[in-house]
N, CA and C atoms as a LAMMPS dump frame, in Angstrom:
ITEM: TIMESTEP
0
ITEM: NUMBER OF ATOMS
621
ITEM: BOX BOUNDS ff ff ff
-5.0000000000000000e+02 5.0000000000000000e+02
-5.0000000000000000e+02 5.0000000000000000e+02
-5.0000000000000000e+02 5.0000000000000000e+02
ITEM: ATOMS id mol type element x y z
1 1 1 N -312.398 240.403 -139.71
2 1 2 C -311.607 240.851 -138.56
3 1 3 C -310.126 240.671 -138.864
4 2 1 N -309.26 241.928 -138.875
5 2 2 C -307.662 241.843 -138.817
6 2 3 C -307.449 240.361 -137.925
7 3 1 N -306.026 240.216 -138.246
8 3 2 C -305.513 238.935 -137.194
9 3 3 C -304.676 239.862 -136.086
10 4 1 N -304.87 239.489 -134.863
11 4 2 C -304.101 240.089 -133.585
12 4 3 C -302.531 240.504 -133.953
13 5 1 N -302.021 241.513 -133.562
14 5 2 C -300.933 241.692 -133.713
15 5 3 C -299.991 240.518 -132.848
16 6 1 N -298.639 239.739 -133.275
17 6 2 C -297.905 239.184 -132.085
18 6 3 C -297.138 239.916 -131.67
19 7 1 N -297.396 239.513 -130.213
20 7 2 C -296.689 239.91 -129.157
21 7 3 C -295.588 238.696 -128.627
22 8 1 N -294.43 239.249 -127.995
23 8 2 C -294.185 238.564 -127.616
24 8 3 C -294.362 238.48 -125.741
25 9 1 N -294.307 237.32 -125.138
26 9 2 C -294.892 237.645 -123.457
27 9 3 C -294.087 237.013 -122.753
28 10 1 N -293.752 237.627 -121.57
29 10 2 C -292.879 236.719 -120.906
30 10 3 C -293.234 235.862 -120.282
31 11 1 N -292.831 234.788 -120.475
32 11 2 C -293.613 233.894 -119.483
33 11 3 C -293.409 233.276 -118.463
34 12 1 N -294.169 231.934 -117.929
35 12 2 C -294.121 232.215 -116.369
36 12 3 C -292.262 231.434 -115.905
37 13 1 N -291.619 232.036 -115.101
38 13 2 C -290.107 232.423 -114.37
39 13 3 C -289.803 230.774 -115.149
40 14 1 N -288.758 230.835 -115.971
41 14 2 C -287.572 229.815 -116.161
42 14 3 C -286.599 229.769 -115.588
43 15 1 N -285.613 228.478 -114.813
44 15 2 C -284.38 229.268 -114.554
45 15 3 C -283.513 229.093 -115.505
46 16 1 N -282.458 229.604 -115.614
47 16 2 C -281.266 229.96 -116.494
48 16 3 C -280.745 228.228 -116.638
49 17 1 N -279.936 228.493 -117.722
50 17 2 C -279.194 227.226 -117.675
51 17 3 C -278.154 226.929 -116.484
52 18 1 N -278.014 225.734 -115.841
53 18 2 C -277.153 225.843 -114.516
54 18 3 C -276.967 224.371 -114.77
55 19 1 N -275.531 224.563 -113.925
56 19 2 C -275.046 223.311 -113.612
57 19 3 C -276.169 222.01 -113.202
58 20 1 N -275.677 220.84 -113.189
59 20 2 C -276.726 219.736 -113.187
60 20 3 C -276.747 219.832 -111.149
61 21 1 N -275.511 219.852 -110.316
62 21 2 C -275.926 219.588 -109.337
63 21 3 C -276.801 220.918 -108.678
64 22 1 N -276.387 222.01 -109.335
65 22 2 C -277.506 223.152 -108.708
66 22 3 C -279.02 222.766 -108.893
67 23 1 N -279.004 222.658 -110.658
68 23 2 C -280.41 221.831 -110.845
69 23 3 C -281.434 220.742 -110.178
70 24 1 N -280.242 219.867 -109.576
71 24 2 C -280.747 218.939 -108.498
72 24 3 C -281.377 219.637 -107.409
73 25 1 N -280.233 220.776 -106.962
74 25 2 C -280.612 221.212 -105.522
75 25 3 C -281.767 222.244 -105.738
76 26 1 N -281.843 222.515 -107.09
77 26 2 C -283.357 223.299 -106.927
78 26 3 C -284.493 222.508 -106.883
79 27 1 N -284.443 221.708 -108.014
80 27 2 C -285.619 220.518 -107.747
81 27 3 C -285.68 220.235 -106.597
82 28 1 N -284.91 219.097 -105.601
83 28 2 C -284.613 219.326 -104.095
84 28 3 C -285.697 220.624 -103.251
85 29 1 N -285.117 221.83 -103.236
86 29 2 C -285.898 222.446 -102.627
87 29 3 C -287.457 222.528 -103.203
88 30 1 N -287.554 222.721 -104.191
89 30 2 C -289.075 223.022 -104.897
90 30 3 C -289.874 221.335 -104.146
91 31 1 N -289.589 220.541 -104.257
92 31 2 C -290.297 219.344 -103.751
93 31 3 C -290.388 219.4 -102.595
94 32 1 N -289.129 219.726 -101.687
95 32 2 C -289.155 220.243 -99.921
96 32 3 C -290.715 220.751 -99.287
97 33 1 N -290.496 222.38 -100.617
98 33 2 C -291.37 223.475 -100.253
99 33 3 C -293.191 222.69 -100.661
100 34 1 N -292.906 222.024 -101.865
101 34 2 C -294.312 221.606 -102.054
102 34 3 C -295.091 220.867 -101.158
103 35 1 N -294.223 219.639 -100.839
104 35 2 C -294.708 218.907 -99.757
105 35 3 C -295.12 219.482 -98.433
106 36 1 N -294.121 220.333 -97.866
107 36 2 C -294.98 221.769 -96.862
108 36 3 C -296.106 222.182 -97.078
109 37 1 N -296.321 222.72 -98.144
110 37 2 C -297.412 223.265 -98.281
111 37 3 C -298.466 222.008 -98.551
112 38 1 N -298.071 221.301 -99.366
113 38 2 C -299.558 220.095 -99.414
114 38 3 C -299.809 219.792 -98.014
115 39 1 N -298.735 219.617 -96.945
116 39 2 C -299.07 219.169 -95.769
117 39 3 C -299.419 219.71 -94.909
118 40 1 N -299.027 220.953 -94.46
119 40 2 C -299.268 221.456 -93.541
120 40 3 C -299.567 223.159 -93.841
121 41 1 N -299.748 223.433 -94.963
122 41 2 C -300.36 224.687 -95.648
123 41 3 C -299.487 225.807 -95.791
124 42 1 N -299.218 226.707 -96.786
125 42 2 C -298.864 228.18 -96.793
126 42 3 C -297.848 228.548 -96.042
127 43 1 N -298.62 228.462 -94.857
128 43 2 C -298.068 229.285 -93.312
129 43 3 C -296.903 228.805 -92.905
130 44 1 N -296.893 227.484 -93.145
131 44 2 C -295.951 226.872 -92.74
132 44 3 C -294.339 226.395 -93.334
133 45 1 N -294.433 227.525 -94.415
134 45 2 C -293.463 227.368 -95.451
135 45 3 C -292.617 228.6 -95.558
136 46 1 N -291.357 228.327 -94.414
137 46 2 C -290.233 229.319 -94.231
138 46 3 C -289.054 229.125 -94.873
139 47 1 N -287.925 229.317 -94.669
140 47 2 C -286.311 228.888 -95.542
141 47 3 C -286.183 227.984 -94.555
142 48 1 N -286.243 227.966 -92.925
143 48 2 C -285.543 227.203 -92.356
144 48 3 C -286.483 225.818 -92.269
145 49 1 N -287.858 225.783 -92.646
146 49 2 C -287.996 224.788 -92.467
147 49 3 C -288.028 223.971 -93.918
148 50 1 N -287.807 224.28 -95.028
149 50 2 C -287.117 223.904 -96.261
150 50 3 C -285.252 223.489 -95.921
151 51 1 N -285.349 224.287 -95.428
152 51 2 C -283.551 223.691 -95.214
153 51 3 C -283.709 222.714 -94.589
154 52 1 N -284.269 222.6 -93.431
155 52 2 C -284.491 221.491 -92.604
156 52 3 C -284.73 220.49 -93.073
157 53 1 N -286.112 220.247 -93.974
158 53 2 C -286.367 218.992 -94.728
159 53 3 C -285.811 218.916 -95.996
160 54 1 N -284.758 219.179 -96.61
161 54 2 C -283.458 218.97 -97.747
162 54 3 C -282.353 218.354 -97.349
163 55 1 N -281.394 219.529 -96
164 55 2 C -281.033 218.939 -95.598
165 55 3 C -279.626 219.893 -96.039
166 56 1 N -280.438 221.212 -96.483
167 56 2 C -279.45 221.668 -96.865
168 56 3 C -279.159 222.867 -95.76
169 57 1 N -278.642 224.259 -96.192
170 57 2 C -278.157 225.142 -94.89
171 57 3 C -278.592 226.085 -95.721
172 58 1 N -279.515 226.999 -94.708
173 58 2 C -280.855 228.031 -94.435
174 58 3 C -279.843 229.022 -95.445
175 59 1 N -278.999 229.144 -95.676
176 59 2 C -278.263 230.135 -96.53
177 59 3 C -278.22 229.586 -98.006
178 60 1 N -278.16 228.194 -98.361
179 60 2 C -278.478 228.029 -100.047
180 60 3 C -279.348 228.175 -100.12
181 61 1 N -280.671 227.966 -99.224
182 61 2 C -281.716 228.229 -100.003
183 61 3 C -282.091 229.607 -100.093
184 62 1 N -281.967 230.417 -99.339
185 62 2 C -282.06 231.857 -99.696
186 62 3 C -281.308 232.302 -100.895
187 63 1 N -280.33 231.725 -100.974
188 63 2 C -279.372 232.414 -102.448
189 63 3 C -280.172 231.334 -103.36
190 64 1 N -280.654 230.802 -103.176
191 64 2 C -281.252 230.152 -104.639
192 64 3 C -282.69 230.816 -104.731
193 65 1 N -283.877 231.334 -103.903
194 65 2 C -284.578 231.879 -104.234
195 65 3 C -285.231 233.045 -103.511
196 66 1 N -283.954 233.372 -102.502
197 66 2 C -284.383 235.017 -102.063
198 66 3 C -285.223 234.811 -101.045
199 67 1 N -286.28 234.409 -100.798
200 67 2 C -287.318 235.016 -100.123
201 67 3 C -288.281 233.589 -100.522
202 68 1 N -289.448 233.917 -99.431
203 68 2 C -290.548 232.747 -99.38
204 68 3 C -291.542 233.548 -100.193
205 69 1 N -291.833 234.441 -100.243
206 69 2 C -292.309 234.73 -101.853
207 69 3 C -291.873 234.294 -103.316
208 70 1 N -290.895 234.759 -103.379
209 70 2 C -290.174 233.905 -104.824
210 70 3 C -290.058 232.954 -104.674
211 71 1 N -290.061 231.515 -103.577
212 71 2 C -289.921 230.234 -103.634
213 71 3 C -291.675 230.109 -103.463
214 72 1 N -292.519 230.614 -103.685
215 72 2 C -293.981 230.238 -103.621
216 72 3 C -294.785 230.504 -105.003
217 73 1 N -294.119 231.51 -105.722
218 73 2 C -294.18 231.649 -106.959
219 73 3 C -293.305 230.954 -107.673
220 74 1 N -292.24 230.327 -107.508
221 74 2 C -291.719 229.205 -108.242
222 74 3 C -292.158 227.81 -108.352
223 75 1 N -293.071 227.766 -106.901
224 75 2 C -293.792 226.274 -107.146
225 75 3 C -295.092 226.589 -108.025
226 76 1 N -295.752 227.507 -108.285
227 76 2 C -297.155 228.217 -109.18
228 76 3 C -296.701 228.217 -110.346
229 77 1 N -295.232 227.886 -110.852
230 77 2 C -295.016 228.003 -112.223
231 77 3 C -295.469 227.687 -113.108
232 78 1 N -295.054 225.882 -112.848
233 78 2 C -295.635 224.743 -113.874
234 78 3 C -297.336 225.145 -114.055
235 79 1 N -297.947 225.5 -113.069
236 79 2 C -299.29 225.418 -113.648
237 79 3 C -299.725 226.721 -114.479
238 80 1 N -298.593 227.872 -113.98
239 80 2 C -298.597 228.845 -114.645
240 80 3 C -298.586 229.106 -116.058
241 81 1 N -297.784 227.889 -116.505
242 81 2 C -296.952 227.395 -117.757
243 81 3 C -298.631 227.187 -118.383
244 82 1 N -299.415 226.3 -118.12
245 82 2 C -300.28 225.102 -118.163
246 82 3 C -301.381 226.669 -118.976
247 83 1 N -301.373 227.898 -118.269
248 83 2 C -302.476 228.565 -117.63
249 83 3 C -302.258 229.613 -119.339
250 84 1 N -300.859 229.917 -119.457
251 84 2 C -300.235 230.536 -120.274
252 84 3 C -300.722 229.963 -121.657
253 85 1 N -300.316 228.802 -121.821
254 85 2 C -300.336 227.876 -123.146
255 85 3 C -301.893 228.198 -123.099
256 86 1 N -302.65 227.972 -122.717
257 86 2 C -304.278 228.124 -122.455
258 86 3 C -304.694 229.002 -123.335
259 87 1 N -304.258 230.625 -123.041
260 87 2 C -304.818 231.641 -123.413
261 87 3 C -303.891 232.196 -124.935
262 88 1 N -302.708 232.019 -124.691
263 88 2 C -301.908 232.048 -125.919
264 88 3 C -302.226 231.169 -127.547
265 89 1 N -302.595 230.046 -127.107
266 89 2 C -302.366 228.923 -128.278
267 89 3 C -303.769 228.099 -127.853
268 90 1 N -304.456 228.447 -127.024
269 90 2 C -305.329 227.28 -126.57
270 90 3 C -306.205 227.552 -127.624
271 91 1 N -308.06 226.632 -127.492
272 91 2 C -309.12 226.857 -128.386
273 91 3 C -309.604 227.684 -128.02
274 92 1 N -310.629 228.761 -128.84
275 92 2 C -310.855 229.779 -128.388
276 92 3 C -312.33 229.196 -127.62
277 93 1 N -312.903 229.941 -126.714
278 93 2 C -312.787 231.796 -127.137
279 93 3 C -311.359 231.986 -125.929
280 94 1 N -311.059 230.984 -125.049
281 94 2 C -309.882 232.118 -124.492
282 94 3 C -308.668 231.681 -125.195
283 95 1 N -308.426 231.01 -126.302
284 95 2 C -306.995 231.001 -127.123
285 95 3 C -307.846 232.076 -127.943
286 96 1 N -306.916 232.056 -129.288
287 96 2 C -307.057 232.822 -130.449
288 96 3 C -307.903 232.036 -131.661
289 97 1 N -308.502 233.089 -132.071
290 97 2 C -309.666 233.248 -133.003
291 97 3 C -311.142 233.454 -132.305
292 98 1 N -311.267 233.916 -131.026
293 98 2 C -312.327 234.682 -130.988
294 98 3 C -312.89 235.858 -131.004
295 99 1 N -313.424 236.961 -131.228
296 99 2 C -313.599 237.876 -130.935
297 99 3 C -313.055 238.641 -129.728
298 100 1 N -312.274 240.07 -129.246
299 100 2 C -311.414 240.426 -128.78
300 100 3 C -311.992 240.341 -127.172
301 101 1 N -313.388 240.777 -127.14
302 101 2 C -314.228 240.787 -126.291
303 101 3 C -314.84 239.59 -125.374
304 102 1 N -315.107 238.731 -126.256
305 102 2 C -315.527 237.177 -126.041
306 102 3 C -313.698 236.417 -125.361
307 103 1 N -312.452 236.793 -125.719
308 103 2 C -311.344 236.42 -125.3
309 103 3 C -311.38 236.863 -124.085
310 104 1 N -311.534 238.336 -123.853
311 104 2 C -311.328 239.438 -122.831
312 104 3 C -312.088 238.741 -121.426
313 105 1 N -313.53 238.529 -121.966
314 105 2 C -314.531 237.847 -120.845
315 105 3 C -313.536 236.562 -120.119
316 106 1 N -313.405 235.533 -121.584
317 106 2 C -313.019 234.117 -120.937
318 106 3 C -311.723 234.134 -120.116
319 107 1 N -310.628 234.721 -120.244
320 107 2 C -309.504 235.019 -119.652
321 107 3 C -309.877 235.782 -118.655
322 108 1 N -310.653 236.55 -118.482
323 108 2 C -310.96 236.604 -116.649
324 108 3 C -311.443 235.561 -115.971
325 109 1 N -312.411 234.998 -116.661
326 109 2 C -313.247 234.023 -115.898
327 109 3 C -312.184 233.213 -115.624
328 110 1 N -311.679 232.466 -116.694
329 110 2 C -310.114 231.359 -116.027
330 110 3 C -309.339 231.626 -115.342
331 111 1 N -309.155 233.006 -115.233
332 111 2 C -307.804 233.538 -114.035
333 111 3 C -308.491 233.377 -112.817
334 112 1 N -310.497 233.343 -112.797
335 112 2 C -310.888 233.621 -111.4
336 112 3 C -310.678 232.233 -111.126
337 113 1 N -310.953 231.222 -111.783
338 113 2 C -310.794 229.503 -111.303
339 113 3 C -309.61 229.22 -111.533
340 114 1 N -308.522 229.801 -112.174
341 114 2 C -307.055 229.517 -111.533
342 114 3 C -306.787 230.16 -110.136
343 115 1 N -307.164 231.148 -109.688
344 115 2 C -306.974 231.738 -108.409
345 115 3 C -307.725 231.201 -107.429
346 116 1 N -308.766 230.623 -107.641
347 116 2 C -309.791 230.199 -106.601
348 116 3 C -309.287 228.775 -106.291
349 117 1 N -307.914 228.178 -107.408
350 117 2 C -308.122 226.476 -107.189
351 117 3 C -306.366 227.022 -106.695
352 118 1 N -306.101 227.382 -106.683
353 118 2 C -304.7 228.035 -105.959
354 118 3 C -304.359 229.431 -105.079
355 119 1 N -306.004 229.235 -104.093
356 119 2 C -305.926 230.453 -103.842
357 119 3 C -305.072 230.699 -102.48
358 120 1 N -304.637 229.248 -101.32
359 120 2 C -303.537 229.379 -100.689
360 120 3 C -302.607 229.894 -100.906
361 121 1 N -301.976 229.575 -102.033
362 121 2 C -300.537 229.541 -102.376
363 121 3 C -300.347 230.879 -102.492
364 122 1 N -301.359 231.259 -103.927
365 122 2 C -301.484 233.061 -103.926
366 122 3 C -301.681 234.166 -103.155
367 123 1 N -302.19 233.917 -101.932
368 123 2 C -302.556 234.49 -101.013
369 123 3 C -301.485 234.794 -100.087
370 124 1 N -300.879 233.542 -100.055
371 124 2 C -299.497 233.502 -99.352
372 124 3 C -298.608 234.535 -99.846
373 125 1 N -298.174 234.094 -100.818
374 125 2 C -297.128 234.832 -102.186
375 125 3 C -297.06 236.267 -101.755
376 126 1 N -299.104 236.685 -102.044
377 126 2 C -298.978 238.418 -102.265
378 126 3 C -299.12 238.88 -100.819
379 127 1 N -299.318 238.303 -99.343
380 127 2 C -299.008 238.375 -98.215
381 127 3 C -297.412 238.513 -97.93
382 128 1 N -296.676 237.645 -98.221
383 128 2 C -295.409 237.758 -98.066
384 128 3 C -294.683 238.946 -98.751
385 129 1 N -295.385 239.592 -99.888
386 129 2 C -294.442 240.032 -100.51
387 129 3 C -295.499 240.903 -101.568
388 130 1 N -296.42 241.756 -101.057
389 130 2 C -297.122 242.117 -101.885
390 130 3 C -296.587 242.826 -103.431
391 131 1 N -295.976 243.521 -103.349
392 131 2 C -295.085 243.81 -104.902
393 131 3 C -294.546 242.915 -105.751
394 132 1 N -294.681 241.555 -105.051
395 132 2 C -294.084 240.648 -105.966
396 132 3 C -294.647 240.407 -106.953
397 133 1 N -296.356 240.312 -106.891
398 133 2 C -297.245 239.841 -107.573
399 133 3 C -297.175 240.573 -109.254
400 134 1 N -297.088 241.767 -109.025
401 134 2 C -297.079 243.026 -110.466
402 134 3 C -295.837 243.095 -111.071
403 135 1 N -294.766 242.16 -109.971
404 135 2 C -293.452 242.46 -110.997
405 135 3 C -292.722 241.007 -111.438
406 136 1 N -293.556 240.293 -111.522
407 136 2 C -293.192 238.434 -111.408
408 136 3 C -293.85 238.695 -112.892
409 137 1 N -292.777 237.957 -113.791
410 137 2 C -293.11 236.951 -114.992
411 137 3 C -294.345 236.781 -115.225
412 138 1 N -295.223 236.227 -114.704
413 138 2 C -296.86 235.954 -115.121
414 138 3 C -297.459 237.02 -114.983
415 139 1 N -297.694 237.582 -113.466
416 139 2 C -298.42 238.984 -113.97
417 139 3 C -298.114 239.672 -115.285
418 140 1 N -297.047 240.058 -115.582
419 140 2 C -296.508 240.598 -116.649
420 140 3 C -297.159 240.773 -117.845
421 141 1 N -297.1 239.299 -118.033
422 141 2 C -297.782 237.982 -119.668
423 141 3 C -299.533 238.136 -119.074
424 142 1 N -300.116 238.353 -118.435
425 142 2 C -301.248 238.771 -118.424
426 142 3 C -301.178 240.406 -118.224
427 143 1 N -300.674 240.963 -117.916
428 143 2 C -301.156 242.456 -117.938
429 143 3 C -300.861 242.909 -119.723
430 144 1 N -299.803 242.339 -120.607
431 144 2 C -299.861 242.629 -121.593
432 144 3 C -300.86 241.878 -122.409
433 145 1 N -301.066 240.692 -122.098
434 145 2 C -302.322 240.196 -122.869
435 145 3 C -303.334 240.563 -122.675
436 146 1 N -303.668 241.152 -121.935
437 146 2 C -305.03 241.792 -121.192
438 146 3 C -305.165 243.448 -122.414
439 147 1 N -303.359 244.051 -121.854
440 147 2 C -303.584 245.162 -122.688
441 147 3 C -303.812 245.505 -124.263
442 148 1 N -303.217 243.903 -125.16
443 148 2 C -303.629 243.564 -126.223
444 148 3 C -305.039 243.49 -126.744
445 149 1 N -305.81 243.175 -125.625
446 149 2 C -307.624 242.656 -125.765
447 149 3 C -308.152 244.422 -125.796
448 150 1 N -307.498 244.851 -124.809
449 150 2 C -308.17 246.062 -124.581
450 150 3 C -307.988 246.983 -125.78
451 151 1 N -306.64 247.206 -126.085
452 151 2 C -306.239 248.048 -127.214
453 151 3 C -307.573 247.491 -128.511
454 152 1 N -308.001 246.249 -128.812
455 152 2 C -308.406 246.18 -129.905
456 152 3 C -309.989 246.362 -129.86
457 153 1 N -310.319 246.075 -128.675
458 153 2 C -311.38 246.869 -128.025
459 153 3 C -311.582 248.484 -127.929
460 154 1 N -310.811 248.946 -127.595
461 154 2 C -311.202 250.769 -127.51
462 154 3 C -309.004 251.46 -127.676
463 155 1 N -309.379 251.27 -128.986
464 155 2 C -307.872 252.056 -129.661
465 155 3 C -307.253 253.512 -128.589
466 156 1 N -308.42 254.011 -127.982
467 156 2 C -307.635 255.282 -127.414
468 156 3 C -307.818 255.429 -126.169
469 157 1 N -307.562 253.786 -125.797
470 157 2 C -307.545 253.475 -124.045
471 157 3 C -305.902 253.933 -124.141
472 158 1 N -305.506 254.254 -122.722
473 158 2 C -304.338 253.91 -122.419
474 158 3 C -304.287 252.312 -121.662
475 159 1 N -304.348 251.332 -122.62
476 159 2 C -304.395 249.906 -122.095
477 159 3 C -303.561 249.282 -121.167
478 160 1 N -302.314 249.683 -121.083
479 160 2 C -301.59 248.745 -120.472
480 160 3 C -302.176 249.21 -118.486
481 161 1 N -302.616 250.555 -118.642
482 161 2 C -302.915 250.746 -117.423
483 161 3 C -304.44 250.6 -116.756
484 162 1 N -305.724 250.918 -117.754
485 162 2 C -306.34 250.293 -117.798
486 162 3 C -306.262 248.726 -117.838
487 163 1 N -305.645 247.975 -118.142
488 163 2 C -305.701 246.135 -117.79
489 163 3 C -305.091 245.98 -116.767
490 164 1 N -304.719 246.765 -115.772
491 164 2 C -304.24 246.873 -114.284
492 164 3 C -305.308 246.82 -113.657
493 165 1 N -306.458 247.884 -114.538
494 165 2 C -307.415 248.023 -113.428
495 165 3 C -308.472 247.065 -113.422
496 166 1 N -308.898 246.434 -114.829
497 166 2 C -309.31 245.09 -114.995
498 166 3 C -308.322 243.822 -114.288
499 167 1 N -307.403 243.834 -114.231
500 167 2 C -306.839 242.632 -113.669
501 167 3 C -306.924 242.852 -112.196
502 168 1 N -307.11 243.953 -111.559
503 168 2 C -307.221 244.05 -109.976
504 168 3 C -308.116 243.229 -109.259
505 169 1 N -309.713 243.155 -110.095
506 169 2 C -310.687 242.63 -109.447
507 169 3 C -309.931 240.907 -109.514
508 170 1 N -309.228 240.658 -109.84
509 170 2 C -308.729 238.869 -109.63
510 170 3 C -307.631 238.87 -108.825
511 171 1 N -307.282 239.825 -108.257
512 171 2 C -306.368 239.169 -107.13
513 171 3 C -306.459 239.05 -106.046
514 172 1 N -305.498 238.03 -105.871
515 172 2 C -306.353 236.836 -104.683
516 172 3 C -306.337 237.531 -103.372
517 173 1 N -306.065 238.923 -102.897
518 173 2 C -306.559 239.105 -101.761
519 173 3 C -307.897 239.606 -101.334
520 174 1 N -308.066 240.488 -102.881
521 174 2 C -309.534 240.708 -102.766
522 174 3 C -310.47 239.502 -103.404
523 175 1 N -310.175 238.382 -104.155
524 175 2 C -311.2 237.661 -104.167
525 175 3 C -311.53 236.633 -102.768
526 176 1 N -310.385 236.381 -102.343
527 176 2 C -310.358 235.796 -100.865
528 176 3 C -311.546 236.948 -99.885
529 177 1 N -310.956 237.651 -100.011
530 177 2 C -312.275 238.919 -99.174
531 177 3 C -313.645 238.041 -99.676
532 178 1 N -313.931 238.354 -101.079
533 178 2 C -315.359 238.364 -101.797
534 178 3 C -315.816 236.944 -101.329
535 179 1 N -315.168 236.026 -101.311
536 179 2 C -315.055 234.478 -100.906
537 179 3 C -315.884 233.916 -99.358
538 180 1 N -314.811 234.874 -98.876
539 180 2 C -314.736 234.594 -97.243
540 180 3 C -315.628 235.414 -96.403
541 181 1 N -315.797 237.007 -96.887
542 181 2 C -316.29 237.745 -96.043
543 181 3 C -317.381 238.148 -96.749
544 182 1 N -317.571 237.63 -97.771
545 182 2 C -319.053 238.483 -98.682
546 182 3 C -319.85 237.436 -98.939
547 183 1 N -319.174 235.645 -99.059
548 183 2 C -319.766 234.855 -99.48
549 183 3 C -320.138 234.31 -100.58
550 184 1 N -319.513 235.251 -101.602
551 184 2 C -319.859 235.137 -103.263
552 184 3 C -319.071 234.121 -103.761
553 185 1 N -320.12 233.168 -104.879
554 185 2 C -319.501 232.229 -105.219
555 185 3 C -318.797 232.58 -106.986
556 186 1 N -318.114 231.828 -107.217
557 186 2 C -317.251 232.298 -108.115
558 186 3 C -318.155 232.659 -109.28
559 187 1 N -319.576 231.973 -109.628
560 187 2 C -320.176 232.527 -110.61
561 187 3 C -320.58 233.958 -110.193
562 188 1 N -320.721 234.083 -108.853
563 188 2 C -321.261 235.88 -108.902
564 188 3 C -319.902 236.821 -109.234
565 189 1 N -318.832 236.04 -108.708
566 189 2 C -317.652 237.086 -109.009
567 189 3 C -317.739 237.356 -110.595
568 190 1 N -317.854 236.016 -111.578
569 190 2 C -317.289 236.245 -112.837
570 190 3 C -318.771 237.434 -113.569
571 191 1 N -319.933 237.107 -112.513
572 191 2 C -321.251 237.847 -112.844
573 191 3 C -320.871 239.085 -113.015
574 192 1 N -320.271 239.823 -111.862
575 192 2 C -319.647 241.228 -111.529
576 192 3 C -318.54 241.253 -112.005
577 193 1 N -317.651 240.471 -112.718
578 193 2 C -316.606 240.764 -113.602
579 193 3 C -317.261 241.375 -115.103
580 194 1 N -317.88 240.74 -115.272
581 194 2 C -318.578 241.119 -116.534
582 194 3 C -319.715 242.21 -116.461
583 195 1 N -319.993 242.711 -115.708
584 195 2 C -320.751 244.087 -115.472
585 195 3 C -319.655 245.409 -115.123
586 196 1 N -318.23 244.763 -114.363
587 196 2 C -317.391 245.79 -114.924
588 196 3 C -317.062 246.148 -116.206
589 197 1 N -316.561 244.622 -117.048
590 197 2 C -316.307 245.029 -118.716
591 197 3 C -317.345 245.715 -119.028
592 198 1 N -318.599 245.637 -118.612
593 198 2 C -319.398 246.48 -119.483
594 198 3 C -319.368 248.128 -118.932
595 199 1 N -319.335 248.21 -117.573
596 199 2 C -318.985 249.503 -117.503
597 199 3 C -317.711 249.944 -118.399
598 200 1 N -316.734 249.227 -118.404
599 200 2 C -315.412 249.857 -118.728
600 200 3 C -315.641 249.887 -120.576
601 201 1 N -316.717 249.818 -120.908
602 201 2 C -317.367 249.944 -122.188
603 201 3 C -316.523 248.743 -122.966
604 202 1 N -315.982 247.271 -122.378
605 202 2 C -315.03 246.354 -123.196
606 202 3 C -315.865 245.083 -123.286
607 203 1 N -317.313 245.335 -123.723
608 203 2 C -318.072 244.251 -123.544
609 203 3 C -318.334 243.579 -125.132
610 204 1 N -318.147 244.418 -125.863
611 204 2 C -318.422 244.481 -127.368
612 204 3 C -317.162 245.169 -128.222
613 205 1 N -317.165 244.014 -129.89
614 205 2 C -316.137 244.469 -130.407
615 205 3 C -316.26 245.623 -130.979
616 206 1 N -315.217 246.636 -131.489
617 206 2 C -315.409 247.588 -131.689
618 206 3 C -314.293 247.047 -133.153
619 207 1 N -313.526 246.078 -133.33
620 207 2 C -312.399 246.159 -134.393
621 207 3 C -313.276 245.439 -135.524
């Protein structure tokens, strides 16, 4: 088997280099917002009530992260980071050196138990701000790693758009549906994840 081409991926949102007291005041808010949410869930995580418990004024924190979407995907980072290193560099089969197919499988299955063990937060995120989800840093680094698996799987996919349509069945509003309103437990999801790869003929290597 060839070795994978490298790619390079973006990964999950860094901020820029910044002054030390901005740095403070982001840490500051990111701990604000976390503790909200550990405490009192999702819902309950606006600008003003982050300003409130900082201590700062409802206007820095908007200029530091826009919107309660982008401050909900900035607390998902670090594990994002965690989720990234995994599939990039981790042991296979979902790091590198397994078969393209056997990668393809395990990197869904982990995105469904990263989404299912953060499925508040995500839910929140693509509620608040549904476009955020396809144009944020991590989606990104998985839609091209996805389209990497696929390309070496079936050469005359158009992959990057096909691994849109494989990455759809994992987001968290429709697995929250499958969860909540269908009852399926995460092994039936990853069951029916893998009866799509096989429809989408990406069940077996072809390189």
């Amino acid at each position: 088997m060839s070795p994978s081409p490298r790619i390079d991926l973006p990964m999950a949102e860094q901020p820029p280099p910044e002054r030390a007291d901005a740095a403070r005041n982001r840490r500051r808010i990111l701990d604000a917002a976390g503790r909200i949410v550990a405490e009192r869930g999702p819902d309950a995580l606006t600008m003003n009530a982050v300003a409130h418990a900082t201590g700062m004024g409802v206007g820095t924190v908007y200029r530091r992260f826009g919107d309660v979407a982008s401050l909900l995907f900035a607390l998902l980072d670090e594990r994002e980071q965690v989720f990234q290193a995994a599939f990039l560099s981790g042991p296979p089969p979902l790091g590198p050196g397994a078969p393209a197919a056997d990668r393809l499988r395990a990197f869904l299955h982990a995105l469904v138990d990263r989404v299912v063990e953060q499925h508040a937060m995500l839910l929140a995120a693509e509620i608040a701000d549904p476009c955020v989800r396809y144009t944020s840093a991590p989606y990104r680094a998985m839609r091209i790693h996805t389209a990497m698996l696929i390309g070496r799987l079936r050469p005359d996919a158009d992959a990057t758009t096909v691994a849109d349509f494989v990455l759809g069945p994992c987001g968290p509003s429709l697995l929250h549906h499958l969860r909540t309103d269908r009852g399926l437990t995460p092994t039936e999801i990853k069951r029916a994840l893998d009866q799509t790869l096989e429809l989408y003929g990406l069940d077996a290597r072809l390189d």
